[in-house]
Backbone as JSON, one array per atom type, in Angstrom:
{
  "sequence": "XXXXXXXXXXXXXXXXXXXXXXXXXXXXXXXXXXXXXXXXXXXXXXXXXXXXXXXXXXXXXXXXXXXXXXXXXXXXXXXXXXXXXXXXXXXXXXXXXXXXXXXXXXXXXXXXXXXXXXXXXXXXXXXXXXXXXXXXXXXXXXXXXXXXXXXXXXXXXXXXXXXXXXXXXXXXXXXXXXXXXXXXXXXXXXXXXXXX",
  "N": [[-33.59, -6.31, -38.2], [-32.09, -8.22, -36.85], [-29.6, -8.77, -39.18], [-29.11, -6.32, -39.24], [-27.56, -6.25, -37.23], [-25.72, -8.17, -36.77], [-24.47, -7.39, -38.95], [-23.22, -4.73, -37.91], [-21.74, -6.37, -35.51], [-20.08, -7.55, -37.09], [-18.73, -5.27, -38.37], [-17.32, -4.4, -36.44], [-15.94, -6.0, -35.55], [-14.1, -6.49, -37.51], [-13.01, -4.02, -37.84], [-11.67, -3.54, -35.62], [-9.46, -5.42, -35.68], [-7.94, -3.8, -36.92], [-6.68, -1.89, -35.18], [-4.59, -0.97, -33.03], [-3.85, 0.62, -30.34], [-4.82, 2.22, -27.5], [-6.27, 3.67, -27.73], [-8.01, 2.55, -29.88], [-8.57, 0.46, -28.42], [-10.73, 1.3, -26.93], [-12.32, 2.32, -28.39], [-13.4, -0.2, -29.97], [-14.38, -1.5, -27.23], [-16.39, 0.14, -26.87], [-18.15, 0.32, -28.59], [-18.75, -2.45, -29.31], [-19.8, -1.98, -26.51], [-22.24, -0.61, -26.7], [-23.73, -1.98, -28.57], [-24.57, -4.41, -27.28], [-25.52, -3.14, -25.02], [-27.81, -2.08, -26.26], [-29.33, -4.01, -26.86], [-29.94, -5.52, -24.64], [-31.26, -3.27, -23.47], [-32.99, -2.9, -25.03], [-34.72, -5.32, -24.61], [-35.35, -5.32, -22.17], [-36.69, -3.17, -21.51], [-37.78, -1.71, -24.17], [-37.9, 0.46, -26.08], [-36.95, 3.16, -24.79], [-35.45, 2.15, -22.79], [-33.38, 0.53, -24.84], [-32.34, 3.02, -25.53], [-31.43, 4.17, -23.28], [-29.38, 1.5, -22.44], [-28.25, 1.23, -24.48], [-26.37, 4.04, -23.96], [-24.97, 3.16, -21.37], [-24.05, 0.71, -22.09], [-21.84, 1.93, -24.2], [-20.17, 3.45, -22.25], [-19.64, 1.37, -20.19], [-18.48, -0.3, -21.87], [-16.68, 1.33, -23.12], [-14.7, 2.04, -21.38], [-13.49, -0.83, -20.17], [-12.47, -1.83, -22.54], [-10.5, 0.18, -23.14], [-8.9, 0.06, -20.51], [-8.18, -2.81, -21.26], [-6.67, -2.83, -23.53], [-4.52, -1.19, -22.42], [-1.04, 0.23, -22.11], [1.57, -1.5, -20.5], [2.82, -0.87, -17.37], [5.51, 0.91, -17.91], [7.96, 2.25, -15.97], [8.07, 0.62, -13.64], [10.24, -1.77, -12.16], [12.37, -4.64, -11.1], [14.95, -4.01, -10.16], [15.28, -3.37, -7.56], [15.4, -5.67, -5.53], [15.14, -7.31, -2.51], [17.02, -8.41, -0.04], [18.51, -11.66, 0.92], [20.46, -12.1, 3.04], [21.69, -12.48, 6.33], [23.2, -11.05, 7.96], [23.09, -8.35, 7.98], [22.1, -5.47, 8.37], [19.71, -4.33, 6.89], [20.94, -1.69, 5.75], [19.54, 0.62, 6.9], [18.63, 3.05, 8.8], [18.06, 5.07, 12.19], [16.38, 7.17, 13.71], [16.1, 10.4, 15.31], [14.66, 10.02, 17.43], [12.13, 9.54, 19.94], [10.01, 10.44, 22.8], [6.97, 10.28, 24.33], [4.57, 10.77, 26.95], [1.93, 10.14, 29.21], [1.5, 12.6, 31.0], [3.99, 14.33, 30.21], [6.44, 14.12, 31.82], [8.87, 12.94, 30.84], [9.24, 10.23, 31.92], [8.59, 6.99, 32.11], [5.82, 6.2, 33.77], [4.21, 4.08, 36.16], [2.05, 2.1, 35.28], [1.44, 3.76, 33.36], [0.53, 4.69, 29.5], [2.57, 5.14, 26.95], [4.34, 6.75, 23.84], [6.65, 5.72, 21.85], [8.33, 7.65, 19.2], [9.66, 7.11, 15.85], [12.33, 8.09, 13.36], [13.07, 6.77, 10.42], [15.46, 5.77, 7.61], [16.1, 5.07, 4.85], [19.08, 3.89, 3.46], [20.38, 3.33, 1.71], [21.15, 2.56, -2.57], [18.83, 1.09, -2.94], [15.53, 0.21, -3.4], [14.02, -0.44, -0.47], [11.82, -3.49, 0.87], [9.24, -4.38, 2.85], [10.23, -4.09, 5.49], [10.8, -4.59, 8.74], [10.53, -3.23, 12.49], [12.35, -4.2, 15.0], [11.68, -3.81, 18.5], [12.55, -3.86, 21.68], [12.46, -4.33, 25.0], [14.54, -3.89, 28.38], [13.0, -4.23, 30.89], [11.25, -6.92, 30.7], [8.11, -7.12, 31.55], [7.48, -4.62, 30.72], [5.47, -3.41, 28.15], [5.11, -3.46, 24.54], [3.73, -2.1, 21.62], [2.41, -4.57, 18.74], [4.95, -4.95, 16.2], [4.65, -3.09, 12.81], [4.69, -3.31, 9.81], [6.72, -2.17, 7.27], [5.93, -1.36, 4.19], [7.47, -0.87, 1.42], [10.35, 1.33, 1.1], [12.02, 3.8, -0.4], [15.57, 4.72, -1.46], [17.14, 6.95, 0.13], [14.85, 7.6, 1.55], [13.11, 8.61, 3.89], [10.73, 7.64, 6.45], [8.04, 8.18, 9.37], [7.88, 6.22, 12.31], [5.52, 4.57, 14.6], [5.51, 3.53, 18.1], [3.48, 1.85, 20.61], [3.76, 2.21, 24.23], [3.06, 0.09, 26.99], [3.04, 0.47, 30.38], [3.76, -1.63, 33.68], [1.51, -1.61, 36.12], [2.87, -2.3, 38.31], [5.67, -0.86, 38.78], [9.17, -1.07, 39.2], [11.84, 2.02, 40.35], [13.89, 2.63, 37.83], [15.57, 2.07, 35.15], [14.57, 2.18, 32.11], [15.37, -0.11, 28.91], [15.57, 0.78, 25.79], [15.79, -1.13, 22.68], [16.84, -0.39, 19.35], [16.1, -2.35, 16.03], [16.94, -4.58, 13.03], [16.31, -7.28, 12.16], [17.13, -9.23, 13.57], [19.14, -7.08, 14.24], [20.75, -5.15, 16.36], [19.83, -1.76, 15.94], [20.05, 0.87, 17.32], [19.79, 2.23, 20.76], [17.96, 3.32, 23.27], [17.27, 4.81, 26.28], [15.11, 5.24, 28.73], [14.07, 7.17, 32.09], [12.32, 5.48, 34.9], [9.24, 5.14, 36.97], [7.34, 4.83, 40.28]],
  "CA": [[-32.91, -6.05, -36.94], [-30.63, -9.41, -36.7], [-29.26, -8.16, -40.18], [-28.12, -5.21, -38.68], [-26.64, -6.13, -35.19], [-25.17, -9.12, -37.16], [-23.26, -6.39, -40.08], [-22.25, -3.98, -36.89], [-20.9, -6.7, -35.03], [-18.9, -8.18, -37.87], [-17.49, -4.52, -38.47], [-16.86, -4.02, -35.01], [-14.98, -7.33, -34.65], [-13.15, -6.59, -38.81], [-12.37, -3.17, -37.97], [-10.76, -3.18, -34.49], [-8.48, -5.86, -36.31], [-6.64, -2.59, -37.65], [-6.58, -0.63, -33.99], [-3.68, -1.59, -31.55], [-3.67, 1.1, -29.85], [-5.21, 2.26, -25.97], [-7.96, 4.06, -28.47], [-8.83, 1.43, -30.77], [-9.59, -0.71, -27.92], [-11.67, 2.34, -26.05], [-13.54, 1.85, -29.53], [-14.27, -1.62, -29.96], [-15.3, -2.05, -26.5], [-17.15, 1.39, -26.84], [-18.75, -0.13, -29.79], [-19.06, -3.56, -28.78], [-21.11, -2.29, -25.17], [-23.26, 0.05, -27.58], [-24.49, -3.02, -28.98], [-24.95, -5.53, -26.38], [-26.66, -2.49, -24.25], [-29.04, -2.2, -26.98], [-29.74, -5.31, -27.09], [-30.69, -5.71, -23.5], [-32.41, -2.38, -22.74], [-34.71, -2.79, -25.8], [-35.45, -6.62, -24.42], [-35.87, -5.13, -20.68], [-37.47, -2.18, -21.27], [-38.39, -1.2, -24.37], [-37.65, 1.81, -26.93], [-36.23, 3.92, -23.69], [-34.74, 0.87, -22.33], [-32.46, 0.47, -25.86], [-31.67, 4.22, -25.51], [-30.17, 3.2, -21.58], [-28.82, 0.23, -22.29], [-26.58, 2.02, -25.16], [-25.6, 4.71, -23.1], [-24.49, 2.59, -20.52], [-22.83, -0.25, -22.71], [-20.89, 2.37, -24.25], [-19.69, 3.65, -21.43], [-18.51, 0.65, -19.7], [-17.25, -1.08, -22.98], [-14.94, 1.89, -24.21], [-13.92, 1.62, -19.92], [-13.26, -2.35, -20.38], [-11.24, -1.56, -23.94], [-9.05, 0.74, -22.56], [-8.06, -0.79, -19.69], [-7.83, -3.83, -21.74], [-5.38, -2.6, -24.38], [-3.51, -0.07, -21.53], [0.33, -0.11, -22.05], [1.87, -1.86, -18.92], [4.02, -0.16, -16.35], [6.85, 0.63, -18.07], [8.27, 2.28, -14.77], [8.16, -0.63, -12.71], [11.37, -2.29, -12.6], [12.78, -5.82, -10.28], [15.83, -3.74, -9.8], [15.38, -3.37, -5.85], [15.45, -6.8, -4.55], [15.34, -7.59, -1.32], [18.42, -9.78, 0.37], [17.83, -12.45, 2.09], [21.53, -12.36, 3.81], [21.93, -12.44, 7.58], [24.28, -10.28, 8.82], [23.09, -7.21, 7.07], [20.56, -4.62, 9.04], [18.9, -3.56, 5.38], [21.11, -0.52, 5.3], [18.6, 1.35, 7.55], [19.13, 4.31, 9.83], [17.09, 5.55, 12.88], [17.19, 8.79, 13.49], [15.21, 11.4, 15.91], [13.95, 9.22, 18.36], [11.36, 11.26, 20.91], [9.61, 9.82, 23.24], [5.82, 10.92, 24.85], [4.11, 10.21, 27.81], [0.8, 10.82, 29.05], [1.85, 13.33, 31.61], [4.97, 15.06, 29.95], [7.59, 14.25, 32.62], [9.51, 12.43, 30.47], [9.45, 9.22, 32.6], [7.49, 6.39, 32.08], [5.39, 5.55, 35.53], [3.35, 2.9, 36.74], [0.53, 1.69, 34.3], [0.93, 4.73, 32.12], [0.71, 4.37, 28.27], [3.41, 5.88, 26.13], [4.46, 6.59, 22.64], [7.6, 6.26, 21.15], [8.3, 7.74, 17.52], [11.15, 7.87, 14.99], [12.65, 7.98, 11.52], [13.36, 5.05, 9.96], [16.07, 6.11, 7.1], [17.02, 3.9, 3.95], [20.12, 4.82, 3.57], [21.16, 2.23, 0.33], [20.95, 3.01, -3.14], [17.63, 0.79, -3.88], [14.41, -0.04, -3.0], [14.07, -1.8, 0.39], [10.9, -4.06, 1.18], [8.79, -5.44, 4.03], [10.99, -3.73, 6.76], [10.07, -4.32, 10.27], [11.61, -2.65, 13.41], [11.94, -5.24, 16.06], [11.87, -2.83, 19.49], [12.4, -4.8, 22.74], [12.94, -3.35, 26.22], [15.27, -4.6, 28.76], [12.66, -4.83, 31.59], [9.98, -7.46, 30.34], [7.18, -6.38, 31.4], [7.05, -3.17, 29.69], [4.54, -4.01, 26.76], [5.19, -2.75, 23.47], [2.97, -2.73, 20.55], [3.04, -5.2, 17.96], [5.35, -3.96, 15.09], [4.32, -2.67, 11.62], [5.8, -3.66, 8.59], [6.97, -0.59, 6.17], [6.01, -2.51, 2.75], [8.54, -0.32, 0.77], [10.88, 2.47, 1.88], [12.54, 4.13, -1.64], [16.54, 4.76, -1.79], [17.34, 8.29, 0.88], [13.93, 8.51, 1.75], [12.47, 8.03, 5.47], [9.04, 7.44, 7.57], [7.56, 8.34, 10.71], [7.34, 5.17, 12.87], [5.11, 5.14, 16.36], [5.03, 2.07, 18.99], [2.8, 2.39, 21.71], [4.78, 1.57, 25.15], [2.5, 0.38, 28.34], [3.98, -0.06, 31.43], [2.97, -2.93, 34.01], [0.77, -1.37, 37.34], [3.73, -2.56, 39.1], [7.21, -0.52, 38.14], [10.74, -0.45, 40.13], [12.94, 2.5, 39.77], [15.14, 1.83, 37.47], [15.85, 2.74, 33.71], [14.21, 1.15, 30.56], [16.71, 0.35, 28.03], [14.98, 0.14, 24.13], [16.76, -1.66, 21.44], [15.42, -0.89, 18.16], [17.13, -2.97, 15.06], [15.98, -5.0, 12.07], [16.72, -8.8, 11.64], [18.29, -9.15, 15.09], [20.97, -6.75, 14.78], [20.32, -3.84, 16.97], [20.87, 0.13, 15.57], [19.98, 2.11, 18.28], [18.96, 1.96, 21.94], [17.23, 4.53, 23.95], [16.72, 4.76, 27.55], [13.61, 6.23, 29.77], [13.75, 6.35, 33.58], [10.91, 4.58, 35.26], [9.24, 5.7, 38.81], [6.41, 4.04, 40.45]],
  "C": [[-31.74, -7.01, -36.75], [-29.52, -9.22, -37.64], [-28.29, -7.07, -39.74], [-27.22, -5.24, -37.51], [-25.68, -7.16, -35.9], [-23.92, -8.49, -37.91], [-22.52, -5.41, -38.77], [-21.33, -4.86, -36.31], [-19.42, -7.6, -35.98], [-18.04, -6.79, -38.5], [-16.93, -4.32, -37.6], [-15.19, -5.01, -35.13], [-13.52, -6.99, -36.16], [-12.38, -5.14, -38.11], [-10.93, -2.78, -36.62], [-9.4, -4.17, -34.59], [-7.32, -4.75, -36.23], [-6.26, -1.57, -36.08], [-5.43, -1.64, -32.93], [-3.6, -1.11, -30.77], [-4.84, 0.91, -28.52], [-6.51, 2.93, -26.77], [-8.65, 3.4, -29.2], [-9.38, 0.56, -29.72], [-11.02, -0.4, -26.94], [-13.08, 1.82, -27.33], [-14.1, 1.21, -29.78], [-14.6, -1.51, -28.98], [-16.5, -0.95, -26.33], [-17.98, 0.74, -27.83], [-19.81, -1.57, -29.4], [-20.25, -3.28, -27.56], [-22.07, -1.77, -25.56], [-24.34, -1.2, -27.63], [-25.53, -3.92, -28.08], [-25.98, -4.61, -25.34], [-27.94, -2.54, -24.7], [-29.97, -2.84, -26.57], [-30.59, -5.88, -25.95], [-31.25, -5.05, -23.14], [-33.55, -2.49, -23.67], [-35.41, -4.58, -25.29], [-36.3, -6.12, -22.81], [-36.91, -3.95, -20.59], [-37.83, -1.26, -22.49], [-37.24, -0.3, -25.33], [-36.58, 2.39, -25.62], [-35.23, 3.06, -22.83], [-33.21, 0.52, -23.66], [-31.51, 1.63, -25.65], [-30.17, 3.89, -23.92], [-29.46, 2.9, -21.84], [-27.63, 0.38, -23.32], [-25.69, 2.73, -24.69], [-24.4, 3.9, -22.24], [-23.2, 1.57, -20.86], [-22.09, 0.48, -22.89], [-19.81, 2.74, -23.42], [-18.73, 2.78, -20.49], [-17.94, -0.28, -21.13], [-16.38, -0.55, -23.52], [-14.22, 2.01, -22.56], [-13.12, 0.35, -20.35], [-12.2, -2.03, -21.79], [-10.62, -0.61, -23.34], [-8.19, 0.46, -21.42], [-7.22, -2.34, -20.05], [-6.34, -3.78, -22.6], [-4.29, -1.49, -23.32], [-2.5, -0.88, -21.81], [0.91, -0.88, -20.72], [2.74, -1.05, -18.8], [5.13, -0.12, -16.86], [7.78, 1.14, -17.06], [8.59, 1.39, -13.86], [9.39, -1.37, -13.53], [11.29, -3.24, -11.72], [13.91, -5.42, -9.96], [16.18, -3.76, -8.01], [14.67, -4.52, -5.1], [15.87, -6.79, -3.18], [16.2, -8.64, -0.86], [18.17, -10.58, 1.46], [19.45, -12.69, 3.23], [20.95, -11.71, 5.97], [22.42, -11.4, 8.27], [24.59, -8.65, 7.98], [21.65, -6.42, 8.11], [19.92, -3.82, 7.77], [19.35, -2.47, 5.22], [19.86, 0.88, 5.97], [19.04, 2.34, 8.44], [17.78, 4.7, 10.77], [17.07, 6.28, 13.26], [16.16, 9.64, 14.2], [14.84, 10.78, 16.7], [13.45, 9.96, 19.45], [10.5, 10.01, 21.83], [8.39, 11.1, 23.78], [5.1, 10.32, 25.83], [2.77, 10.78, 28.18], [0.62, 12.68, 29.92], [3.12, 14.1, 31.74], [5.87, 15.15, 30.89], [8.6, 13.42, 32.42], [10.2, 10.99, 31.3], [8.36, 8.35, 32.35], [7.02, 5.89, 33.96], [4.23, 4.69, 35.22], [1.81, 3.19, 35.76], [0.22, 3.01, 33.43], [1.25, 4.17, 30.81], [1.53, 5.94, 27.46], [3.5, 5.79, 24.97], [6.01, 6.7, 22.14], [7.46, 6.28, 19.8], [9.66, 8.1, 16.95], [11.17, 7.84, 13.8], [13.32, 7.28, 11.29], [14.1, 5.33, 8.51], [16.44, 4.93, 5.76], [17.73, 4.9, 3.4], [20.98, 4.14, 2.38], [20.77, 3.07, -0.93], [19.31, 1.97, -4.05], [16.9, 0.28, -2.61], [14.39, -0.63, -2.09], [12.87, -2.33, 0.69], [10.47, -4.53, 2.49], [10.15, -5.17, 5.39], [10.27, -3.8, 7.97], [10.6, -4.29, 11.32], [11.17, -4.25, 14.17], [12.59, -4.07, 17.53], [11.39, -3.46, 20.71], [12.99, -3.69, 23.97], [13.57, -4.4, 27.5], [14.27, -5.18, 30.19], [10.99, -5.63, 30.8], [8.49, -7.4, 30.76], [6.1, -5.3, 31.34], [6.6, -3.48, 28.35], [4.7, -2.7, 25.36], [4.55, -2.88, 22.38], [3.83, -3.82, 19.11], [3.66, -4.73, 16.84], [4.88, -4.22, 14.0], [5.47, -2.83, 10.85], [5.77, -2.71, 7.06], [7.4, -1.77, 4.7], [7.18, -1.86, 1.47], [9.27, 1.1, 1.08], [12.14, 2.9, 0.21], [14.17, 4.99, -0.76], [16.41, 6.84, -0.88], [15.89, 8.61, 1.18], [13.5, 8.0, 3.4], [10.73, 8.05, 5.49], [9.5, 7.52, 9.13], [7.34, 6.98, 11.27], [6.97, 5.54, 14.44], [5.59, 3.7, 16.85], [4.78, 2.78, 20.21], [3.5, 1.64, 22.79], [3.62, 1.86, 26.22], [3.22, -0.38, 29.18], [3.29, -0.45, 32.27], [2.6, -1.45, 35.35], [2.31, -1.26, 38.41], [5.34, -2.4, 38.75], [8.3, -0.02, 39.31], [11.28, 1.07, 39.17], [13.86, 2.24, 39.21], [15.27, 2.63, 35.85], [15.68, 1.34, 32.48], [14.77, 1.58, 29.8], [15.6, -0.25, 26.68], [15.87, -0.09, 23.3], [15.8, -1.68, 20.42], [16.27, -1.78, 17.04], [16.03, -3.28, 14.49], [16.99, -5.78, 12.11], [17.83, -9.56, 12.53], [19.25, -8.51, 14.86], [20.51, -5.32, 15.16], [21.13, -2.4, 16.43], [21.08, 0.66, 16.24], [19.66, 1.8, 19.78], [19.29, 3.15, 22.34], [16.93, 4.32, 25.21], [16.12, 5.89, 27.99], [13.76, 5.99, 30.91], [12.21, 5.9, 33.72], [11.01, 4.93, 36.54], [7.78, 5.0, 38.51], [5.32, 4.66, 40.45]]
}
């Protein structure tokens, strides 16, 4: 028995020498968990326990070898860096802006909760990262949710963005002005009347 697990594992280990590939390494570790299953289902359990314990090795050791030898990402590029300049709004666009209320009269009133939603546009020719609206309203306390950060937005493509808008118990007539932008420099603003 030692004889033999001893000659498999020294072809295992000679032959996968010659394999470079995403299948040679499915093989050795396919090979390799054969073994070692063996090894532990006939210690744990036996004749039927060996049978298992092969199954199983194989299974996750030609898993483990192919993930092991997998090609990397050749897709993935560092081409769409993110800029750390100032005086740049990431090339972004906002676009559709709608607003919802709980009672469809297109006004926000006293202690109701609202939704605004829009489209958030990259409008450059690469990849932009870690975008996050900053959406402030001119009377303070009109509460706006905290903003979400759009972890990558690909070259002409958009997203749906929400923010939930509650308004204080206690609202003057008057008109809420929204500024939405990115990196303090405002794109758009939107105004909602307000009734009590």
């Amino acid at each position: 028995m030692k004889k033999s697990g001893v000659l498999i594992l020294a072809s295992v280990l000679l032959l996968s020498s010659c394999a470079s590939s995403r299948i040679g390494g499915a093989m050795t570790g396919a090979n390799l968990g054969g073994v070692l299953g063996s090894a532990i289902g006939g210690i744990l359990g036996g004749p039927r326990g060996a049978d298992i314990g092969t199954v199983v090795g194989v299974i996750g050791g030609g898993a483990v070898g192919a993930a092991a030898t997998a090609p990397k990402d050749s897709h993935r590029s560092d081409k769409g860096s993110c800029s750390n300049r100032d005086d740049e709004s990431y090339g972004v666009e906002v676009r559709n802006i709608q607003f919802y209320d709980a009672n469809n009269n297109q006004t926000l009133d006293a202690g109701e909760t609202a939704t605004l939603v829009m489209e958030i546009y990259n409008e450059t020719d690469k990849m932009l990262y870690n975008i996050t609206p900053q959406i402030a309203c001119n009377n303070k306390r009109v509460r706006i949710s905290a903003p979400a950060t759009i972890m990558n937005l690909e070259p002409g493509c958009g997203v749906r963005y929400r923010a939930v808008i509650t308004a204080p118990r206690k609202l003057k007539y008057q008109e809420a002005i929204f500024s939405i932008g990115f990196k303090g420099i405002t794109v758009r603003k939107f105004s909602v009347a307000t009734s009590r």
